[in-house]
C-alpha positions as CSV (number, residue, x, y, z in Angstrom):
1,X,-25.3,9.6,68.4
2,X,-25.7,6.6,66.5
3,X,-23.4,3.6,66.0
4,X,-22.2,4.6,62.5
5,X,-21.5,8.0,63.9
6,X,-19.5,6.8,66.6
7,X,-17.6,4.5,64.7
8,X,-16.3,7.7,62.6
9,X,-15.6,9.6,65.7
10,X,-13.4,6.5,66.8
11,X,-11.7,6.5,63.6
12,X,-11.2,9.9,63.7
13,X,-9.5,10.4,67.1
14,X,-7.6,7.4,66.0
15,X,-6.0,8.9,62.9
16,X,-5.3,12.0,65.2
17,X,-2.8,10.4,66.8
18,X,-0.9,9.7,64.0
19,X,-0.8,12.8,62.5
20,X,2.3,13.9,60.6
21,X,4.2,16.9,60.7
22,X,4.2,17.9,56.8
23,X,5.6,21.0,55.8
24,X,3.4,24.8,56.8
25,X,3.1,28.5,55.4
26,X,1.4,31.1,56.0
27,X,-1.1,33.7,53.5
28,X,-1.4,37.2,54.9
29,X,-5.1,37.4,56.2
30,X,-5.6,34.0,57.3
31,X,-4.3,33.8,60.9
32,X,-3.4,29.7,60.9
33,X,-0.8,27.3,59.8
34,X,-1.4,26.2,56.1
35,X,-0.7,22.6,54.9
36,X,1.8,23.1,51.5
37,X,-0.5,21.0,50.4
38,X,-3.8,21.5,50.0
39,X,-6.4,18.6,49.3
40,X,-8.3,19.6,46.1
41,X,-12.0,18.2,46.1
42,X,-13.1,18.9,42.4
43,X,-12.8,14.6,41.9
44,X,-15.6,12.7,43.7
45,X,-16.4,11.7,46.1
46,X,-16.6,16.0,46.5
47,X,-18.7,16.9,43.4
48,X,-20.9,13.8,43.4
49,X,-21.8,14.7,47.2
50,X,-21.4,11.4,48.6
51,X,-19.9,10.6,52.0
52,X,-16.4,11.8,52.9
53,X,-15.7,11.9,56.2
54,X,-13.0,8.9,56.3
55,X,-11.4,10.5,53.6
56,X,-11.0,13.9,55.1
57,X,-9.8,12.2,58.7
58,X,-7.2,10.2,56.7
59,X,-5.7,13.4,55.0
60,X,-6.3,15.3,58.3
61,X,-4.1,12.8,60.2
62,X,-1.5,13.4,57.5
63,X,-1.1,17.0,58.3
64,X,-3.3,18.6,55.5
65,X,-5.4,21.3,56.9
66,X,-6.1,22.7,53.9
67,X,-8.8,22.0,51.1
68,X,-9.4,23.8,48.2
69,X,-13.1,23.7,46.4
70,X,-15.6,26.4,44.7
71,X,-19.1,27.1,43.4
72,X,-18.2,25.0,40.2
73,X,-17.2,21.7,42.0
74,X,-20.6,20.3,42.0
75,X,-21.7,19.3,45.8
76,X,-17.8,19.7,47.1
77,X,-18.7,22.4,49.3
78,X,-21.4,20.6,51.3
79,X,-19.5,17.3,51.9
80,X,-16.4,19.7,53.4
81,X,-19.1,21.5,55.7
82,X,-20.3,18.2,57.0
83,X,-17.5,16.6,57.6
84,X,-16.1,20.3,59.9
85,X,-19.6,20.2,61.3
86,X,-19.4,16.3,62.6
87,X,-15.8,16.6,63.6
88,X,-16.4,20.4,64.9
89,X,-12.4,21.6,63.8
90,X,-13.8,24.6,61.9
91,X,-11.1,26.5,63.9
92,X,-8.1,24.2,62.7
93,X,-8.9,23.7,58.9
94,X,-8.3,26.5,56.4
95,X,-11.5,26.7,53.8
96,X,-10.9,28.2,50.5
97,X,-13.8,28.7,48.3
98,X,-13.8,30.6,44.5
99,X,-16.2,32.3,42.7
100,X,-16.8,33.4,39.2
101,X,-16.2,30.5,37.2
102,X,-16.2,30.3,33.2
103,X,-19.9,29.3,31.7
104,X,-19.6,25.9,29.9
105,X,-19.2,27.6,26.6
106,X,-15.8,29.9,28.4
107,X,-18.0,32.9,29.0
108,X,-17.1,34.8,32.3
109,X,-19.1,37.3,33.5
110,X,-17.9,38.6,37.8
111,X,-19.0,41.7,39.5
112,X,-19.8,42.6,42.8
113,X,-23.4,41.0,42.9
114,X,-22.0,37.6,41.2
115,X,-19.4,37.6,44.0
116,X,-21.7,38.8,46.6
117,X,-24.1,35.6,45.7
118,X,-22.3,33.3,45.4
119,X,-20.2,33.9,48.5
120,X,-23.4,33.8,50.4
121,X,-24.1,30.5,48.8
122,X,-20.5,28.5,49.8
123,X,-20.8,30.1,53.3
124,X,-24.6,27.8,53.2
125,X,-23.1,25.1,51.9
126,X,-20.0,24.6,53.8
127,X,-21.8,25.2,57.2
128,X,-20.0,28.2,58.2
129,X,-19.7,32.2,58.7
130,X,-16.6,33.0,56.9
131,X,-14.4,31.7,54.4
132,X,-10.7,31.9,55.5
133,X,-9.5,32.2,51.6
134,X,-12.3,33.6,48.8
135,X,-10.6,33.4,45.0
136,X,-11.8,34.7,41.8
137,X,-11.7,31.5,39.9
138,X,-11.3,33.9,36.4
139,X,-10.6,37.3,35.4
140,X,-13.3,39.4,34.0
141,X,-11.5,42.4,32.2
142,X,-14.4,43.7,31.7
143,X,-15.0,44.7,35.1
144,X,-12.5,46.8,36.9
145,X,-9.8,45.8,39.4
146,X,-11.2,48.5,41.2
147,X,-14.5,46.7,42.0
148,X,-13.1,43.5,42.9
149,X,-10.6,44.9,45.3
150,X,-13.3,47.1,47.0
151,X,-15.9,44.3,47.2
152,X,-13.4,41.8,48.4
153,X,-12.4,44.5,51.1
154,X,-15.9,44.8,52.5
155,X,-16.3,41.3,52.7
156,X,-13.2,41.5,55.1
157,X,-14.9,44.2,57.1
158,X,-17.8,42.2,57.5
159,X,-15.7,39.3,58.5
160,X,-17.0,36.5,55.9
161,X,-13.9,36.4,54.6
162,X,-10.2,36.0,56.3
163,X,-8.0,36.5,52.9
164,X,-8.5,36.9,49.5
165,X,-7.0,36.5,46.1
166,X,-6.9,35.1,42.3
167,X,-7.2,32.2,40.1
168,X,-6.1,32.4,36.4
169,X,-5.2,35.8,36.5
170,X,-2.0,37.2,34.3
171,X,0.7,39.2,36.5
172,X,-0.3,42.1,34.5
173,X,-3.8,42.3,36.2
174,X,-2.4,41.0,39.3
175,X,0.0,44.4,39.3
176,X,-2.4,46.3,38.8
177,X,-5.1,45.4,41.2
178,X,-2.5,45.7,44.2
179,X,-1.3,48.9,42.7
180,X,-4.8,50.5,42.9
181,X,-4.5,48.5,46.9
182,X,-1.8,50.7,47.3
183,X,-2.8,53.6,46.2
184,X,-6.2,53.4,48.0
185,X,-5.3,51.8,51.3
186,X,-7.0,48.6,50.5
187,X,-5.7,44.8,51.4
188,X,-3.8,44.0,48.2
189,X,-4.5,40.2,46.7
190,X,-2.8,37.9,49.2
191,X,-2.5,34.5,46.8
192,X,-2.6,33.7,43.1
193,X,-3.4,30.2,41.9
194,X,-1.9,29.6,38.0
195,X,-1.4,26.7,36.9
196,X,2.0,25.5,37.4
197,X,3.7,22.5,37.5
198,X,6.1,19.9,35.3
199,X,3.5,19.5,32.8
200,X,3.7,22.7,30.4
201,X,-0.1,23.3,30.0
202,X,0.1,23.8,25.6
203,X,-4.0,24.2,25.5
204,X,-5.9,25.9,27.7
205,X,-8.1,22.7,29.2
206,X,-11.4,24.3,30.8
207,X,-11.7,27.7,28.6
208,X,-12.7,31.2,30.1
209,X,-8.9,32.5,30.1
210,X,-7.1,29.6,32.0
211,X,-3.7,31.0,32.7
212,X,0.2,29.0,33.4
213,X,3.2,29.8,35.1
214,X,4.7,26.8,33.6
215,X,6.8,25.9,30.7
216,X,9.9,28.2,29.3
217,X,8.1,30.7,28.1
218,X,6.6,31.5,31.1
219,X,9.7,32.3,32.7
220,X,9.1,36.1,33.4
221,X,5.6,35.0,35.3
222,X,8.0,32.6,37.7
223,X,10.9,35.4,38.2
224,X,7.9,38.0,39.5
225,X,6.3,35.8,41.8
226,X,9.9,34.4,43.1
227,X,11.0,38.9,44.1
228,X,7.3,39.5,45.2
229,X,7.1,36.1,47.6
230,X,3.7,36.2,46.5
231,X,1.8,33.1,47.5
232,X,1.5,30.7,44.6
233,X,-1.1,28.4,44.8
234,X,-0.2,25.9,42.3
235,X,-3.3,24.0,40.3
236,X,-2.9,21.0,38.2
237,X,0.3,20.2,39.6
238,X,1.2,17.0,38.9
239,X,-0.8,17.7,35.2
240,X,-4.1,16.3,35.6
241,X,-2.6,12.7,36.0
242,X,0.6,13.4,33.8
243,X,3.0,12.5,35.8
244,X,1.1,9.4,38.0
245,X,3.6,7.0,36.7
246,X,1.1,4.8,34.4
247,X,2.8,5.1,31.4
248,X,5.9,5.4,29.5
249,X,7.0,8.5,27.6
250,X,6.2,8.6,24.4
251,X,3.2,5.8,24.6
252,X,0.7,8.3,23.7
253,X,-1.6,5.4,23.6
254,X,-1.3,4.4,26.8
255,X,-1.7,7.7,28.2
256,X,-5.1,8.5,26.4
257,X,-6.2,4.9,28.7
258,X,-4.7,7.1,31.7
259,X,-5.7,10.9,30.6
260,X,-9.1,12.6,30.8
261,X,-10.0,15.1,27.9
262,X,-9.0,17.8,29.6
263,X,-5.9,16.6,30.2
264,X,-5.4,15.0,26.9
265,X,-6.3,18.8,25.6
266,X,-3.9,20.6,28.2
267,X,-0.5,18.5,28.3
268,X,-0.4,15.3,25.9
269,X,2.4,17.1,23.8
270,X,5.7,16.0,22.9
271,X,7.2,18.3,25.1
272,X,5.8,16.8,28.4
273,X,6.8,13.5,27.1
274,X,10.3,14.6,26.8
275,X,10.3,16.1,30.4
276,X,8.5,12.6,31.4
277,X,11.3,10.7,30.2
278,X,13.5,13.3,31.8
279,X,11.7,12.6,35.3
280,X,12.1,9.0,35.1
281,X,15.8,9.5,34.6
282,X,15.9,11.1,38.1
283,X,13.3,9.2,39.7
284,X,16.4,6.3,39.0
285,X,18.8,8.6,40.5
286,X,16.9,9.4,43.5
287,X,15.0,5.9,44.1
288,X,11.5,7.3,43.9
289,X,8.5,7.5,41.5
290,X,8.2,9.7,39.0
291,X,5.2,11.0,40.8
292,X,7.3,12.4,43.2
293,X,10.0,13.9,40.8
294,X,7.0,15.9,39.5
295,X,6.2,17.1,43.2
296,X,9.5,17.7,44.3
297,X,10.3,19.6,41.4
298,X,6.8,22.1,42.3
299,X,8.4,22.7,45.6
300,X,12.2,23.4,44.7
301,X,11.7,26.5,43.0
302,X,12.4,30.3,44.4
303,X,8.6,30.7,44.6
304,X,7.0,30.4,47.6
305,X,4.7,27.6,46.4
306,X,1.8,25.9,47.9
307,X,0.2,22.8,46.0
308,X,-3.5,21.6,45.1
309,X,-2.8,17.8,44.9
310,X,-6.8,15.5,43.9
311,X,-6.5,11.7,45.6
312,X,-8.3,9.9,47.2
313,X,-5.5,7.6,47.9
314,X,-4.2,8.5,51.3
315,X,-0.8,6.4,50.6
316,X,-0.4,8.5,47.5
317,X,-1.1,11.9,49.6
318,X,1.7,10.7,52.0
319,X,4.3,10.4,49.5
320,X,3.5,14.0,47.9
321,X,3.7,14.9,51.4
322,X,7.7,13.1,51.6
323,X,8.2,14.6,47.7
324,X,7.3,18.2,49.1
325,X,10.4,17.9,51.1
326,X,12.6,16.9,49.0
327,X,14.1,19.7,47.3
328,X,16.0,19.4,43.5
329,X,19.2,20.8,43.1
330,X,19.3,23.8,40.3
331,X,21.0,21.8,37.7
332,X,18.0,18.9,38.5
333,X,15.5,21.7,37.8
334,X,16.8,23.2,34.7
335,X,17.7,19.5,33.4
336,X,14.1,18.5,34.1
337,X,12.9,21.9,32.4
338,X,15.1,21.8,29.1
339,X,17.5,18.5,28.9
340,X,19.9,20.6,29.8
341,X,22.9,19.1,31.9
């Protein structure tokens, strides 16, 4: 083993020590503890494919087992599978891959042979035999719910997968897939990642059918997902940067220096300034950041709510980790959600 590789290992069974006891669920399938939060890697160092391993001990050590990439985040599946492979805890991390992303133009085309390639393709890349969570990352109506479920059953059978659900897919489709589950004696989806969060997504950022459980209107999405305990995963949570606390509401300026175009597209709207203004009135009251007003409010819903946070900041991963735990009283939800008191 060479120096350089020791000198990680040393860091690593240092940061072990100090790992914190952050908050766990569980998705049906999986068969482990699962971090609330789970690290997102769709930022670089992940998609550039450039070294990571101090990183992912650093989260590790914080209690996140969890990390959340896909076929679309550039090289982020190959930087996870080396860092598992170098520290060998394949066993004690929960992998969640997706498939079928939107073309750059917002085409989407899944079936059972895009879902069959690609799988084959994240299992190379992350160095491993199974994935303990496979997503769609977008719906294709114009293939059945039918196919999906029955290809994402066999992959079970075969054991390349542990657990298996959706991203961006409307509660409509959602209903219907599990009803065809039912009906069939298949494993229904287990998890749905919308986007949800403080931040009302107005436009949808990426194209190919992005779908949100945020904002007022989206009320009827929440109130499902809260009777069906169906594991939300939430994307975008803190609004692609939103929330961070670099500017003021209503500096719209400022927050174009802050905001990358998709987020610009997505949330810079007067009503996510109001609600900004709105957090930093109980960030005062609770002596925290706004940051984690935005967090805490993710987590203090009736859903049963896990989070994909993007840092690189392991100080800023600690305080979502304190945020997650701190839940909002219903008044401080509906006051953050409408002004109203």
């Amino acid at each position: 083993m060479s120096s350089e590789s020791n000198q990680r290992q040393s860091k690593y069974m240092q940061v072990q020590t100090v790992k914190q006891s952050g908050e766990y669920g569980e998705i049906e399938g999986v068969g482990k503890k699962i971090s609330r939060i789970f690290l997102g890697t769709a930022i670089s160092p992940f998609l550039d494919g450039k070294e990571a391993d101090v990183l992912l001990d650093q989260m590790y050590a914080l209690g996140i087992n969890a990390f959340d990439s896909a076929r679309g985040y550039g090289l982020s599946e190959s930087v996870l599978g080396r860092w598992v492979k170098h520290r060998k805890n394949r066993e004690e991390v929960v992998l969640l891959t997706k498939c079928g992303n939107a073309s750059p133009t917002g085409a989407v085309h899944i079936d059972r042979g895009v879902m069959t390639d690609e799988l084959k393709q994240s299992l190379r890349e992350l160095g491993t035999d199974y994935a303990d969570i496979l997503l769609l990352h977008r719906d294709d109506v114009n293939t059945s719910t039918a196919e999906f479920l029955e290809t994402f059953n066999d992959f079970v059978r075969e054991g390349i997968i542990k657990s298996f659900g959706v991203s961006n897919w409307t509660v409509e489709r959602i209903q219907e897939a599990n009803a065809y589950a039912a009906k069939h004696a298949l494993r229904p989806f287990a998890v749905s990642s919308p986007n949800f969060g403080l931040a009302e997504q107005v436009n949808d950022p990426w194209g190919g059918n992005c779908v949100t459980i945020s904002g007022q209107g989206n009320q009827a999405a929440r109130d499902w997902y809260s009777r069906m305990k169906m594991p939300v995963l939430a994307y975008s949570a803190l609004g692609r940067g939103f929330f961070s606390g670099r500017f003021e509401a209503g500096d719209y300026e400022a927050a174009k220096s802050v905001l990358d175009a998709y987020a610009q597209k997505g949330y810079l709207y007067p009503v996510n300034m109001e609600r900004l203004e709105r957090c930093r009135v109980l960030a005062e009251k609770h002596k925290c950041s706004v940051a984690q007003i935005a967090m805490s409010y993710i987590f203090s819903h009736s859903m049963n709510v896990f989070a994909v946070v993007s840092t690189t900041s392991p100080e800023r991963m600690r305080l979502n980790i304190e945020s997650s735990k701190l839940k909002l009283g219903e008044e401080e939800v509906m006051f953050l959600e409408s002004g109203a008191k």
